[in-house]
C-alpha positions, 0 to 999 in steps of 0.5 A, spaced: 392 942 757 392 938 752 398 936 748 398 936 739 397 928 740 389 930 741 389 934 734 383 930 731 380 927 736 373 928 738 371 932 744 364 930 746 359 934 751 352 931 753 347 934 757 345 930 763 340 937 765 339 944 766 345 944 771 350 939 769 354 936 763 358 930 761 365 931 757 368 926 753 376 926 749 375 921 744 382 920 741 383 913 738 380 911 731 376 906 733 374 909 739 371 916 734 368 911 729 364 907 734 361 913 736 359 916 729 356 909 729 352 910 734 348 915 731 349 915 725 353 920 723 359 922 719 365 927 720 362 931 715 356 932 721 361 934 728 363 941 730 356 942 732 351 940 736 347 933 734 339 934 734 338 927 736 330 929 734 333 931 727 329 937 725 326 937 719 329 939 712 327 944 706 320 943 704 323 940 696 328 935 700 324 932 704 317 931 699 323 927 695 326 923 702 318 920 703 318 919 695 323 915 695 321 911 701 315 909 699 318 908 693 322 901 697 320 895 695 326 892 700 327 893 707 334 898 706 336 899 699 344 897 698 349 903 699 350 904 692 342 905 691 342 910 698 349 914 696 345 915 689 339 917 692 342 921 696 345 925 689 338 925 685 335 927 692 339 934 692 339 934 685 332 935 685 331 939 691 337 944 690 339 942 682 347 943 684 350 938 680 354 943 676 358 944 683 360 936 680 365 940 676 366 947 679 366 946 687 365 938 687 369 939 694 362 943 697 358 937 692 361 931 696 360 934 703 352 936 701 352 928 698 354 925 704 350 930 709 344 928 705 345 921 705 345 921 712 338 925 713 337 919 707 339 914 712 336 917 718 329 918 715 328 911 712 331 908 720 325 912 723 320 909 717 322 901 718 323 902 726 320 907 730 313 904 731 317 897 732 320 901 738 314 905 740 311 899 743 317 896 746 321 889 746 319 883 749 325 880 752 332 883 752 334 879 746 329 882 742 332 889 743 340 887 742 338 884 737 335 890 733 340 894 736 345 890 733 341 889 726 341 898 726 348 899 728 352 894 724 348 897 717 351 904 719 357 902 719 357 898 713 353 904 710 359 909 713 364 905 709 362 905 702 358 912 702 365 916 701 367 911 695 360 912 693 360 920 691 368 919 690 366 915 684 360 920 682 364 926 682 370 922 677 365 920 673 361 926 672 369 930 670 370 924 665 374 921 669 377 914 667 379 910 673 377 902 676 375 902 683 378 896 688 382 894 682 387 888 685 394 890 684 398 883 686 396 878 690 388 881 695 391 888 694 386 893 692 386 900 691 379 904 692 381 908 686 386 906 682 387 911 674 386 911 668 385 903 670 387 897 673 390 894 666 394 900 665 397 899 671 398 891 669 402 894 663 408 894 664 410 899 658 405 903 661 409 910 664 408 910 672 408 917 672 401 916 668 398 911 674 396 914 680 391 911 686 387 913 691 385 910 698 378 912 701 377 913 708 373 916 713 377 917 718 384 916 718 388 918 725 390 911 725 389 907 719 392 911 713 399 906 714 394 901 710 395 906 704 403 905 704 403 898 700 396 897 695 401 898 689 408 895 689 409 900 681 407 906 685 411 904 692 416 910 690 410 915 688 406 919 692 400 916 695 393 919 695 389 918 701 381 922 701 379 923 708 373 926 712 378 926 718 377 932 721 385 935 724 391 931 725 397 933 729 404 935 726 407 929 728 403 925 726 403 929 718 410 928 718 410 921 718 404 921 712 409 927 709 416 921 709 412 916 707 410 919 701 402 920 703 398 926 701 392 927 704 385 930 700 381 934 704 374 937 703 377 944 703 372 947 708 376 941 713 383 944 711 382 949 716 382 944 723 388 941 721 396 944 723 397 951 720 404 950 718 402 943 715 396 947 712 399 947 705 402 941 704 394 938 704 390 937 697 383 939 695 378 934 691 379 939 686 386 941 686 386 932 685 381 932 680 385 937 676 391 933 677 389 926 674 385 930 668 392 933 667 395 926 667 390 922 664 389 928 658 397 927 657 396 920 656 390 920 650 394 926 647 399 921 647 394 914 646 391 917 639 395 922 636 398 917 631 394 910 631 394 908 624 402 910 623 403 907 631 399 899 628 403 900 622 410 901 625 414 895 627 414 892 634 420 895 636 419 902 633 411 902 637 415 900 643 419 907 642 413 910 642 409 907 648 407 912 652 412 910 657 418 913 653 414 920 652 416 926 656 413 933 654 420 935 652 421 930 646 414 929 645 415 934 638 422 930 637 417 923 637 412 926 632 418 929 626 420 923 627 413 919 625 411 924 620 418 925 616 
């Protein structure tokens, strides 16, 4: 029987033939991550089964896959360019962007899913005749094996990034991607921007990060130290991670570190831990929230705030206001 220390592990069965199976408990992060690789494939693919022929998509998505392929001046397109792709793609075939502001937990998995395809589908164009007619020399196969295998992992890592900050933009969202903090410290995500947070007068409670990992059953420690001004903040972390185990959330939960999960994912973690996790859209709410309050402070009275003297501005800076003296601020301003 397996013990809670196997929630978010990847259980795995091959076929061998009509009669016999392989099963496979994969439970270390790297172990599941090298897996994925191998295949090409996302957390957001599991918990089915994984058709290594890949069965052809509607008819508009895939008219738009070849388009795009035939379209390639360069070998791969960089991440950026596929993760965009993969967005004009769905967009064309399903016209969904409005789920960008009223579902973007259900747009982020269909843009991951379709970058996939996307991926897949260029890998068969560039490949699948050189390995029709065979290899040479064992050299010549590891070499292409590894070529294959170390752009998927590479794809992997960026694709989530990606679509977070398509999804931030398309709410009108202010943010800085892999801003530095102090010293190589970069935080995937950090809002309104990385020169607020390098303002010393700018109000902690205003500043917010968000860490971007696929998978996170082992690495979500990394997230603790990526901001020293937010050290005693909540911590954000966006995962595709599908199930961890309560122990595991009680060391996040002590630590300050709230997970942000696809909704449709909420469900393959513990039951009683269930409502500790946040949505995408319950985030994107937050930090509209905090960013509104922080312009409807920023531009309520700019020419009086320029006008008023040094110390006076630094009364008024968005650090020293609070909901409940924000009226008091503005009789004083204006009488």
């Amino acid at each position: 029987m397996l013990g809670p220390d196997y929630t978010g592990a990847l259980f795995v069965l091959n076929q061998r033939n009509d009669y016999e199976y392989d099963a496979y408990m994969l439970n270390s992060e790297d172990e599941i991550q090298s897996y994925l690789d191998a295949f090409g494939l996302t957390p957001a693919e599991t918990n089915r089964l994984i058709d290594v022929k890949q069965t052809k998509p509607e008819d508009a998505e895939t008219a738009a896959i070849k388009q795009f392929i035939t379209s390639l001046l360069e070998e791969f397109p960089s991440s950026y360019e596929m993760s965009l792709a993969a967005r004009m793609i769905q967009q064309k075939a399903f016209d969904n962007d409005d789920l960008i502001k009223t579902n973007p937990d259900k747009i982020l998995l269909s843009w991951i899913e379709e970058e996939s395809r996307l991926f897949f589908a260029i890998e068969n164009d560039r490949y699948s005749s050189l390995i029709s007619k065979g290899f040479s020399s064992v050299d010549e196969f590891t070499t292409l094996a590894n070529t294959i295998l170390n752009r998927r992992k590479s794809r992997a890592g960026k694709s989530l990034e990606n679509h977070l900050s398509a999804i931030f933009d398309g709410n009108d969202i202010k943010y800085t991607a892999q801003g530095i903090t102090e010293g190589n410290k970069k935080p995937d995500f950090i809002f309104p921007s990385i020169e607020d947070y390098h303002d010393k007068l700018f109000s902690i409670d205003r500043l917010c990060t968000l860490a971007a990992k696929t998978t996170c059953k082992d690495r979500w420690r990394q997230v603790l130290n990526e901001a020293n001004r937010l050290r005693d903040k909540h911590k954000y972390l966006c995962t595709m991670q599908q199930g961890i185990s309560s122990r595991q959330m009680d060391e996040m939960e002590s630590e300050g570190v709230i997970l942000v999960v696809p909704k449709p994912y909420i469900s393959t973690y513990p039951k009683e831990k269930q409502n500790l996790i946040w949505t995408l859209n319950k985030f994107v709410g937050y930090v509209k929230e905090i960013l509104n309050f922080t312009i409807l402070l920023g531009s309520s009275v700019p020419k009086i705030f320029m006008s008023l003297p040094t110390h006076a501005r630094v009364m008024l800076h968005p650090c020293f206001m609070r909901e409940r003296v924000a009226a008091e601020i503005s009789y004083w301003v204006f009488s």
